[in-house]
VOTOR-216341 format. One line per 8 residues: number of its first residue (from 1); for each residue z, x, y of N, C-alpha, C. Coordinates in steps of 0.05 Angstrom, whole numbers, plus 5000, padded with zeros to 4 digits. Last residue first. Example, Ala and Ser with C-alpha at 12.3 -4.5 7.8 and 13.67 -1.06 7.14 Angstrom:
VOTOR-216341
2	5142/5257/4955/5143/5273/4979/5157/5258/5001; 5156/5264/4886/5156/5246/4910/5156/5264/4934;
This chain:
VOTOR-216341
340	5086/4112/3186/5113/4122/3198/5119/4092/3220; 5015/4128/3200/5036/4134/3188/5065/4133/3199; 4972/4083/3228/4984/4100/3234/5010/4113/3211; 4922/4058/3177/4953/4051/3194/4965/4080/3204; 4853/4043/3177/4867/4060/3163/4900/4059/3186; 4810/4012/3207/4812/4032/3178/4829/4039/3171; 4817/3987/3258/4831/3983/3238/4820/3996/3208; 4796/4017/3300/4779/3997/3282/4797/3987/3259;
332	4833/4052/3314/4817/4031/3333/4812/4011/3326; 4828/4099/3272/4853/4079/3277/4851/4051/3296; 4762/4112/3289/4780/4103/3254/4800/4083/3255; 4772/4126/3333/4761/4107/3339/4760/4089/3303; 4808/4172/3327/4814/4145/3345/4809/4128/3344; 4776/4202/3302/4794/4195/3284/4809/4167/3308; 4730/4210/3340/4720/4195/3309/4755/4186/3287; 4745/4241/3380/4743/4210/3373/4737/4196/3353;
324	4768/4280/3344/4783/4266/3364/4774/4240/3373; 4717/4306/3337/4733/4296/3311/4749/4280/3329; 4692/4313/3385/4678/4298/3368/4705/4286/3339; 4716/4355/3406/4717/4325/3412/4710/4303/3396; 4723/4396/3376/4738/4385/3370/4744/4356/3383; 4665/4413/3383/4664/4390/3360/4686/4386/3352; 4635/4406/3446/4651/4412/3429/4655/4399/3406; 4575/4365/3454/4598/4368/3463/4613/4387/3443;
316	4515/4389/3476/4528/4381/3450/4559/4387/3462; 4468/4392/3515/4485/4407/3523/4507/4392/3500; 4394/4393/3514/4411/4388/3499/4444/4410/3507; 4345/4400/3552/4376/4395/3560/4397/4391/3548; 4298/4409/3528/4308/4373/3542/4335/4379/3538; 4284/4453/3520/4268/4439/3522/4276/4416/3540; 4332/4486/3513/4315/4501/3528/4297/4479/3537; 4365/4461/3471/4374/4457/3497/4353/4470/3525;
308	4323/4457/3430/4331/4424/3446/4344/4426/3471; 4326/4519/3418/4310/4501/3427/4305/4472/3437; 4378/4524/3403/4367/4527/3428/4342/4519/3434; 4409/4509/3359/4399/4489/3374/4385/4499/3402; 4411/4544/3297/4407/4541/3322/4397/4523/3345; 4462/4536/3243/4435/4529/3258/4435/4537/3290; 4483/4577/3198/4489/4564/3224/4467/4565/3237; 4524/4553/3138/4496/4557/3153/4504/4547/3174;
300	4557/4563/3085/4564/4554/3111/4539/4560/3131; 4577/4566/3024/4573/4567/3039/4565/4557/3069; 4631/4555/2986/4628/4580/2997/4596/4588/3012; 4592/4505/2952/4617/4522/2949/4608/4554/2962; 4535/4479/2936/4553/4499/2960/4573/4500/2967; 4541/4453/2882/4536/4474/2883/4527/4497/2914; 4585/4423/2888/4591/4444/2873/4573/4462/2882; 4569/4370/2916/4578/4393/2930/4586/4422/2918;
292	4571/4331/2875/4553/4334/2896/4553/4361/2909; 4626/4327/2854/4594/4337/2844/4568/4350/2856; 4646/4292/2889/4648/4324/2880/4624/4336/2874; 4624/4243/2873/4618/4257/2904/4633/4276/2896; 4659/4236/2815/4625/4244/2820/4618/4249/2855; 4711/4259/2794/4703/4259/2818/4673/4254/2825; 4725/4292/2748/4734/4270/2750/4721/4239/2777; 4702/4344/2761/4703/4322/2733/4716/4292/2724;
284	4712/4355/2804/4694/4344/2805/4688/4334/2780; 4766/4384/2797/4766/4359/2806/4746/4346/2803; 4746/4432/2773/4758/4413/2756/4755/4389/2770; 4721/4454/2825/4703/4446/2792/4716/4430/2770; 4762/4456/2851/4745/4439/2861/4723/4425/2831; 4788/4497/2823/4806/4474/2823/4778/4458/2831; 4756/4540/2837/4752/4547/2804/4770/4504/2804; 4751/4552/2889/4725/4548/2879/4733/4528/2846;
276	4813/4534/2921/4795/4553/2903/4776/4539/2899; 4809/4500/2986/4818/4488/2951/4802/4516/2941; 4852/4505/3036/4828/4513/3021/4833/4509/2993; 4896/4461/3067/4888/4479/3056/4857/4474/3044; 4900/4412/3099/4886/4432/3109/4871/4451/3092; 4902/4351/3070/4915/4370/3073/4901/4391/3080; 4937/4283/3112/4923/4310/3102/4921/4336/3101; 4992/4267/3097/4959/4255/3082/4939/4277/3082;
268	5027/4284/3124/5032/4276/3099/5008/4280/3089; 5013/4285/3174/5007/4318/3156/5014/4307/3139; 4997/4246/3217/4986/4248/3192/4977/4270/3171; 5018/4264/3262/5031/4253/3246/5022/4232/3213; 4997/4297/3289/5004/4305/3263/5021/4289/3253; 4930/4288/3322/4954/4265/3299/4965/4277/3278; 4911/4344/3321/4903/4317/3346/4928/4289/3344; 4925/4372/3286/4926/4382/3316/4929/4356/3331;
260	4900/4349/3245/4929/4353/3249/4933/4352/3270; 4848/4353/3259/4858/4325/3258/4890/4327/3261; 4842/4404/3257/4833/4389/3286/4849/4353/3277; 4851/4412/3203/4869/4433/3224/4869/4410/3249; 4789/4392/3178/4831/4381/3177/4852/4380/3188; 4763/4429/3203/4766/4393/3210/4790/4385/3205; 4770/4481/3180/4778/4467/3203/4781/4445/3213; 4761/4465/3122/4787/4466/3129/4798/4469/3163;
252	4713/4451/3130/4718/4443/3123/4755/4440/3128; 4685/4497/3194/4693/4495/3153/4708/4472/3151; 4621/4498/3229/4662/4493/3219/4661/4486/3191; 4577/4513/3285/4582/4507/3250/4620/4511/3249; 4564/4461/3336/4577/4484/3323/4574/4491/3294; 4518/4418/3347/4534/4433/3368/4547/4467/3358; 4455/4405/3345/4482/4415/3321/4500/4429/3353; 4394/4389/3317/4420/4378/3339/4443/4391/3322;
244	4332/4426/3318/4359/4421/3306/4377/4412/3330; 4268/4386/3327/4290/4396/3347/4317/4399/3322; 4202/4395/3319/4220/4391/3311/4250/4408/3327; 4144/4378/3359/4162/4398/3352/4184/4382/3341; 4103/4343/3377/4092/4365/3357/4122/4383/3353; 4135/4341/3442/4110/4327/3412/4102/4345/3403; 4166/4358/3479/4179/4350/3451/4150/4342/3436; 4149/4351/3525/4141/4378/3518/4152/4376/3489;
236	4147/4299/3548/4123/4295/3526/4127/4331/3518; 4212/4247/3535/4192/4286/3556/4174/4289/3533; 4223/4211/3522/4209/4211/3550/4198/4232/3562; 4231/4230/3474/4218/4208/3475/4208/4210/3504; 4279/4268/3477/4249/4280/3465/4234/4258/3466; 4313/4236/3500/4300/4261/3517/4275/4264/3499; 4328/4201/3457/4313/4193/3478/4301/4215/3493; 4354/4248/3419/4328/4225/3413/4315/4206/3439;
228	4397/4261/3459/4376/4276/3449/4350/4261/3434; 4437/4219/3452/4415/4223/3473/4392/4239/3468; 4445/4216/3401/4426/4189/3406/4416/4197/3434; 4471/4265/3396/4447/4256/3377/4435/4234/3394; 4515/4261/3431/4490/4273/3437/4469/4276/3420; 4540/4214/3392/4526/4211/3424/4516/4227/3441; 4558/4243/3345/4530/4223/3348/4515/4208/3378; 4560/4319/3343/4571/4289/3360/4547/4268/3360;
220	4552/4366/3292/4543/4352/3320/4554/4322/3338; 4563/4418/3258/4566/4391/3257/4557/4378/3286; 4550/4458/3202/4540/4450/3229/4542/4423/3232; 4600/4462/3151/4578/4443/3158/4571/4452/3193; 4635/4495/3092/4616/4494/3120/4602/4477/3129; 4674/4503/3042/4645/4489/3043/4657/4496/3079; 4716/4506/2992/4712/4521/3008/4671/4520/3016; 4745/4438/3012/4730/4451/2991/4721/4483/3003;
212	4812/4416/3021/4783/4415/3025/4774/4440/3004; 4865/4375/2982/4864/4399/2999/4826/4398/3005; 4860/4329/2960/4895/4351/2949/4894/4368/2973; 4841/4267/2995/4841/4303/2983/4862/4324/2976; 4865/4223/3005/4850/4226/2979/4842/4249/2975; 4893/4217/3049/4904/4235/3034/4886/4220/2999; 4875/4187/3087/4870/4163/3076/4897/4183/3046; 4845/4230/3120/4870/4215/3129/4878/4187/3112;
204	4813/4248/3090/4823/4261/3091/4848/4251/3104; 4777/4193/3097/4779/4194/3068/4803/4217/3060; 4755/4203/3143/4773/4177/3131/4792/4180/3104; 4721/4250/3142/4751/4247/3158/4761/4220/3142; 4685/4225/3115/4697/4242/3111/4723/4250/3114; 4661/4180/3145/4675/4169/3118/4690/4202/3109; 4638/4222/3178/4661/4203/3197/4667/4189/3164; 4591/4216/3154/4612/4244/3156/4633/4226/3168;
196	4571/4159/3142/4572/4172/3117/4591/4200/3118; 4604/4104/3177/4584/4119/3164/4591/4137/3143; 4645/4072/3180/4655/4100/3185/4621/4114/3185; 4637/4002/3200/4625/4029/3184/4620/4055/3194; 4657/3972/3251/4682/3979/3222/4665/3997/3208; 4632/4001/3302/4645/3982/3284/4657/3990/3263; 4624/4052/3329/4618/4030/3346/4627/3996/3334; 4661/4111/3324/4651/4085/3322/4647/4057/3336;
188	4657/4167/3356/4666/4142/3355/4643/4125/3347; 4645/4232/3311/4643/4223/3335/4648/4187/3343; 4596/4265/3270/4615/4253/3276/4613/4246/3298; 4546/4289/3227/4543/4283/3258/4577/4264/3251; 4515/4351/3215/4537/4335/3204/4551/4315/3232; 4456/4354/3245/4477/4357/3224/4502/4348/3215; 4393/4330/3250/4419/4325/3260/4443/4346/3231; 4339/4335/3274/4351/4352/3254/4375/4351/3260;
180	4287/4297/3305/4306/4310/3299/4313/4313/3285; 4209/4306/3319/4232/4306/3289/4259/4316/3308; 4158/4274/3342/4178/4289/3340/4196/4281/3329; 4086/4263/3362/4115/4262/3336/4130/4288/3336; 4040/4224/3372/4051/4239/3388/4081/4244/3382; 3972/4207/3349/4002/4206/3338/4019/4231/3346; 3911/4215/3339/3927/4211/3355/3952/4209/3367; 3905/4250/3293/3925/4266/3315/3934/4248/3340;
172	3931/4244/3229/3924/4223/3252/3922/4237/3275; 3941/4291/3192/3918/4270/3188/3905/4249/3210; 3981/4305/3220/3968/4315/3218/3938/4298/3206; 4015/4250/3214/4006/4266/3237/3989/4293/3239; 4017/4260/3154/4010/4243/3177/4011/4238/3198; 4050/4305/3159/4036/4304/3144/4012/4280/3151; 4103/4293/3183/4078/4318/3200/4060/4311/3186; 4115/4251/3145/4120/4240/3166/4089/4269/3180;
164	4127/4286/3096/4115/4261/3095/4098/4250/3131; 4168/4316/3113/4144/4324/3105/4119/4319/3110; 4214/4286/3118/4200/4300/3139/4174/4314/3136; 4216/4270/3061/4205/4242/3086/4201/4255/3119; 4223/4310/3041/4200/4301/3034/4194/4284/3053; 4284/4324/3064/4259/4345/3063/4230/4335/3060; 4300/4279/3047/4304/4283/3076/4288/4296/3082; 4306/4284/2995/4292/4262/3002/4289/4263/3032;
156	4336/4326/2979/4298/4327/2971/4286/4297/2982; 4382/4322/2997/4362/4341/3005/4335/4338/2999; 4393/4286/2963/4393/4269/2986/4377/4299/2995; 4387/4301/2905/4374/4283/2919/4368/4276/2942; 4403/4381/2926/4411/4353/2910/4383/4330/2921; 4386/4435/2910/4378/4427/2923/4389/4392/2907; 4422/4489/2897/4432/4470/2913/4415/4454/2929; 4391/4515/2848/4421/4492/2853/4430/4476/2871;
148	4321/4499/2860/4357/4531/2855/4377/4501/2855; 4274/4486/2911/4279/4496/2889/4308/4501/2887; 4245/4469/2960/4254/4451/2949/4259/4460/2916; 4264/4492/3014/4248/4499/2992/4262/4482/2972; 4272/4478/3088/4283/4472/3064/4261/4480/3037; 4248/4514/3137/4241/4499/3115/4263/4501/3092; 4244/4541/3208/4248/4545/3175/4249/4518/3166; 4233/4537/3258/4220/4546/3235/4225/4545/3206;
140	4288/4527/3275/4275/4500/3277/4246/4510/3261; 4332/4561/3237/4329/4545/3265/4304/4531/3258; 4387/4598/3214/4371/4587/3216/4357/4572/3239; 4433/4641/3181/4422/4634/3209/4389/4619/3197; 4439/4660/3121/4457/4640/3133/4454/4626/3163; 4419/4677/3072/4405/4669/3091/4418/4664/3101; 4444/4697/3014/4455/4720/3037/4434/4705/3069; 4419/4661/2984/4430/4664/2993/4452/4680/3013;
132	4349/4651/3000/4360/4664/2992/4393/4663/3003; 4330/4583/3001/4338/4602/3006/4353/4620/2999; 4355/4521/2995/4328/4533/2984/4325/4558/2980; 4364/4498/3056/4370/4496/3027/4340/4510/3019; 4356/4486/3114/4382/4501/3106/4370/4504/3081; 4319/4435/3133/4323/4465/3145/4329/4494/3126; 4340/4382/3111/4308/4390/3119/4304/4426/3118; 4387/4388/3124/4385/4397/3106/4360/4395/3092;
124	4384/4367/3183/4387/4394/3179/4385/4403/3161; 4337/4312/3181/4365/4325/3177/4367/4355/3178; 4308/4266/3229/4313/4285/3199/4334/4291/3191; 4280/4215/3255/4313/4229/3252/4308/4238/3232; 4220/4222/3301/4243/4211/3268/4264/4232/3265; 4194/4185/3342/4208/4201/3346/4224/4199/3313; 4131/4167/3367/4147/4167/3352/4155/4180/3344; 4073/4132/3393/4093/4152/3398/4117/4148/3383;
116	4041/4104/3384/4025/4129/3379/4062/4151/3382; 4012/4040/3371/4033/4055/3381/4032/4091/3368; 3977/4010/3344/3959/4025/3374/3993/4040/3383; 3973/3982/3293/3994/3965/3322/3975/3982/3349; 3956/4012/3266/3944/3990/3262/3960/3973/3291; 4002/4056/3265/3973/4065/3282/3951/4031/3279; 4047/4031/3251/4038/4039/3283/4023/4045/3278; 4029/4020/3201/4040/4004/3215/4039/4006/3243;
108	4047/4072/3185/4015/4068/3177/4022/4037/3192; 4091/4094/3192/4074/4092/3209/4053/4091/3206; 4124/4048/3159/4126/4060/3191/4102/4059/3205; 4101/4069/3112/4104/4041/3111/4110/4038/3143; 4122/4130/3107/4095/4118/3108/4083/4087/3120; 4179/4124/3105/4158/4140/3138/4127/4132/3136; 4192/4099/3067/4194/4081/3086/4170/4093/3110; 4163/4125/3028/4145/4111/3025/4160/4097/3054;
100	4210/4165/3029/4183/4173/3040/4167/4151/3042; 4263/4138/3022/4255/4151/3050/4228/4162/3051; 4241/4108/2980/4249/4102/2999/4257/4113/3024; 4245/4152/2942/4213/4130/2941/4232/4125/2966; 4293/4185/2938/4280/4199/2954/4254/4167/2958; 4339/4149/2919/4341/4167/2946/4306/4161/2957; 4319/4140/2874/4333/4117/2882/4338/4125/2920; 4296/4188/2848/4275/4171/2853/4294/4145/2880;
92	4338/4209/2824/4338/4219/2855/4316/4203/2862; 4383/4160/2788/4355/4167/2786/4354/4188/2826; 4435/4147/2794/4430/4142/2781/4401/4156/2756; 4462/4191/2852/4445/4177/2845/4434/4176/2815; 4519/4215/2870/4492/4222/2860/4486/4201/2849; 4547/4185/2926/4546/4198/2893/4523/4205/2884; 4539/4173/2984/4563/4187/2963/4558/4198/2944; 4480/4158/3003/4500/4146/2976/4520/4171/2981;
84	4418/4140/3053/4439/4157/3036/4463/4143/3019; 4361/4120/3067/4378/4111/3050/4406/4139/3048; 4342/4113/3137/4328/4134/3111/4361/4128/3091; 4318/4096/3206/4330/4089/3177/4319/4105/3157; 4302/4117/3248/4324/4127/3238/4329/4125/3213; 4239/4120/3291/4255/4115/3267/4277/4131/3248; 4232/4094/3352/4252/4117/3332/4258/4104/3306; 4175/4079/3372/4185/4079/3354/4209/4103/3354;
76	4135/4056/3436/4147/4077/3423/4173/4065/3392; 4133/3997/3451/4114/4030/3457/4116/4053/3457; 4114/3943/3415/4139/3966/3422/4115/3981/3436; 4085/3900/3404/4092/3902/3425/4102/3912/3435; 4093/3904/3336/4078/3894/3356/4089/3889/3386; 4140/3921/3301/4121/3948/3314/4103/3941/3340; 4147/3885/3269/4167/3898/3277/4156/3909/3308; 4100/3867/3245/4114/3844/3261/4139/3863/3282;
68	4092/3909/3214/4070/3902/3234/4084/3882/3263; 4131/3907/3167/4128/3924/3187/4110/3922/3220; 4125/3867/3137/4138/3859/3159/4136/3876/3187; 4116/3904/3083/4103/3877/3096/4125/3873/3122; 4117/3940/3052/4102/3950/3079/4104/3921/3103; 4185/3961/3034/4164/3941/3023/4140/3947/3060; 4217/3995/3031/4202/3996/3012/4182/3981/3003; 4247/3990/3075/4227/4015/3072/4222/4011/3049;
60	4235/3925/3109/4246/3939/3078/4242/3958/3081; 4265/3879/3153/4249/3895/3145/4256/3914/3127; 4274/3828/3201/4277/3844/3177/4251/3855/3174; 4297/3846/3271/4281/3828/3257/4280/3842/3226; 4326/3832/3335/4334/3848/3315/4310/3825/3291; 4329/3863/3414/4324/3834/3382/4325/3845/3366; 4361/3859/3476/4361/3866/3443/4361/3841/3428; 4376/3878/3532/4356/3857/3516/4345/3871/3490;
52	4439/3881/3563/4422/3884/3549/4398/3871/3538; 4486/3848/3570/4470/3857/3595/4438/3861/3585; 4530/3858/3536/4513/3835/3542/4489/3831/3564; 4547/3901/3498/4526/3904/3521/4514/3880/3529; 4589/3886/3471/4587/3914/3478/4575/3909/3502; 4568/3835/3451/4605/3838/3474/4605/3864/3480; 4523/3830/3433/4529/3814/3456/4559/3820/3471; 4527/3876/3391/4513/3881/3424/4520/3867/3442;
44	4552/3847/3359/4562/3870/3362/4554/3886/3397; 4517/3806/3342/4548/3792/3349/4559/3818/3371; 4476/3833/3324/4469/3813/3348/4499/3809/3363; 4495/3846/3280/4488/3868/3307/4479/3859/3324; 4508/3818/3246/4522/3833/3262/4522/3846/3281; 4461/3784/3240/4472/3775/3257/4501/3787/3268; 4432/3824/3211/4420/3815/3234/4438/3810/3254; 4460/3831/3166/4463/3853/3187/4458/3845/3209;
36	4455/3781/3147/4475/3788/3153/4481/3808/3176; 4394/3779/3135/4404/3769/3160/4437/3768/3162; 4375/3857/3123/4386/3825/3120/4392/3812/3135; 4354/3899/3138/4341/3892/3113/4352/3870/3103; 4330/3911/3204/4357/3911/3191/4346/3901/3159; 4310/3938/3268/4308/3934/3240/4335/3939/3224; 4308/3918/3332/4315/3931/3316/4307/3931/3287; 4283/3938/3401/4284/3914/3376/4283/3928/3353;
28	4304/3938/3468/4307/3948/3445/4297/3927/3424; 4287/3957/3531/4289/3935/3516/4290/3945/3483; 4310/4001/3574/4300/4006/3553/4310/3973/3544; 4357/4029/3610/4346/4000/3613/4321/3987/3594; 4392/4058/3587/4371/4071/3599/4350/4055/3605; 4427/4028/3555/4445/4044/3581/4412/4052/3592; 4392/4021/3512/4404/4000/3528/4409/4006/3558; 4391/4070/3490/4369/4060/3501/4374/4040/3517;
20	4452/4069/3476/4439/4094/3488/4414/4084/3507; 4449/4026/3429/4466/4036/3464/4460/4045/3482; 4410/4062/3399/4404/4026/3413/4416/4027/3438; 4440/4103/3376/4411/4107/3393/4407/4077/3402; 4483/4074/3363/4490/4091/3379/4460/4099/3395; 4468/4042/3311/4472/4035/3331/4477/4051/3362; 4441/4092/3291/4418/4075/3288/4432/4061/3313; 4487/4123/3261/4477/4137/3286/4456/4108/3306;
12	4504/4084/3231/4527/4095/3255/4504/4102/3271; 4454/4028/3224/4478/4050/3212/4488/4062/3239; 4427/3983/3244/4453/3979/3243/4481/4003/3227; 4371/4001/3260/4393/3997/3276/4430/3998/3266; 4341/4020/3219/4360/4026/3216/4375/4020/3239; 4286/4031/3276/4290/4035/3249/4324/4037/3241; 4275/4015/3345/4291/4024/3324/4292/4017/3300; 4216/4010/3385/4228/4001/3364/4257/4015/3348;
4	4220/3996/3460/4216/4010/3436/4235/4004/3407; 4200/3967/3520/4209/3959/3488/4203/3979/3474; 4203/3981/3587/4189/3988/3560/4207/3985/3539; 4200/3944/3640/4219/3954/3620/4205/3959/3593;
């Protein structure tokens, strides 16, 4: 049974790639940055998957020290963990030193360990930003430019720590590396943290939005994210390539529609409509995660995943499934009370 490492075990996607590896008889050992988390995700596996062999041990992306302890005896790495916030950030330094110095702190760590293989979760907005805007197709060539309005923190920190990451691998060749490019990833929770898109929907059934923004996301299901990160680990035609995971692109105001559709008995709360450009800019004065998003208003990029499905089979479920469980698995968890 081959042990491989997880980074970030305990965010949405982080636990879902562990599962995943579990189900594929895979020994798992995780990283978490406290012994709180430690012992949630110890508590969390033993009734999910008692079957399983999962350890969990600390570790910082900002600090190098532990990393060695993590890495000894794996034979392969996914590293997932990379910081995100809601709000804009204090300083983008608070984002970005920590997702690049983590990919460094990684894998300057595996190559002193002799582990060579390793798989890192990017983002799509690695991809999308930067660009002229009349660009709206994209795919696994293209490059985020890290210039213009709509490049925020969390883009410049996802863009750099993918950077970061080929960049050393280019320097190392022993080092056998592949990137996913997830996009807006929903889909069931595995515990009480919505994560960061799945906090979206919450937040639309929670009726904290008057209405959505006129915004677009390629969005993807986190359980063909976490398989797709194992396919590109056991098939060696994945090294050296970056994969976009994205099932569909949808607006904003479709997600809402799909939640209606699914539970209308939460049309009180939320609301479908399209918010003008000109209301969203007021709201965001009040609103700092507004902010965030002003400046893609009105647009919508659509990635192409054919290459993950040409390579390793990537077949992405619809993405009105994906909202359907992510709002079930909301009410499941006790987030939030049926209305009425």
């Amino acid at each position: 049974m081959k042990k491989v490492l997880v980074t970030g075990i305990s965010g949405f996607l982080g636990l879902h790639i562990a599962a995943e590896g579990l189900r594929r008889g895979y020994a798992i050992r995780g990283t978490v940055r406290s012994e709180v988390q430690k012992q949630e995700v110890l508590k969390l596996f033993s009734s999910l998957m008692p079957e399983g062999r999962i350890e969990i041990c600390l570790a910082n992306l900002l600090q190098a020290e532990g990393w060695d302890k993590a890495i000894e005896g794996c034979e392969g790495i996914m590293h997932v963990a990379s910081p995100f916030i809601l709000e804009i950030p204090k300083h983008e330094d608070d984002l970005i030193k920590p997702a690049v110095l983590g990919v460094k702190n990684v894998m300057e760590a595996a190559l002193r360990q002799g582990v060579h293989r390793i798989v890192q979760t990017s983002s799509i907005v690695a991809i999308m930003y930067g660009h002229d805007r009349n660009k709206t197709h994209f795919n696994e060539d293209d490059w985020t430019k890290l210039v213009g309005p709509t490049i925020s923190s969390y883009t410049k920190s996802k863009t750099l720590a993918e950077q970061e990451f080929w960049a050393i691998g280019h320097q190392n060749p022993s080092l056998q590396l592949t990137a996913i490019n997830p996009g807006f990833v929903l889909g069931p929770l595995l515990n009480k943290d919505p994560g960061t898109s799945v906090q979206v929907l919450l937040k639309m059934m929670k009726g904290e939005y008057p209405g959505v923004p006129r915004l677009g996301f390629a969005t993807v299901d986190v359980r063909d994210v976490a398989a797709l990160h194992w396919n590109a680990l056991e098939q060696n035609i994945s090294i050296g390539k970056r994969y976009p995971a994205v099932s569909s692109t949808v607006w904003f105001a479709e997600l809402a529609q799909m939640i209606l559709d699914f539970k209308p008995e939460f049309s009180s709360k939320v609301k479908a409509r399209q918010l003008p450009d000109w209301f969203v800019r007021i709201f965001a004065l009040f609103d700092k995660p507004t902010r965030m998003i002003l400046p893609e208003l009105g647009f919508c990029a659509h990635i192409s995943g054919e290459l993950a499905a040409h390579d390793l089979g990537f077949k992405p479920r619809p993405v009105v499934e994906s909202v359907n469980a992510s709002v079930d698995s909301i009410i499941e968890r006790g987030l939030i009370k049926v209305p009425g």
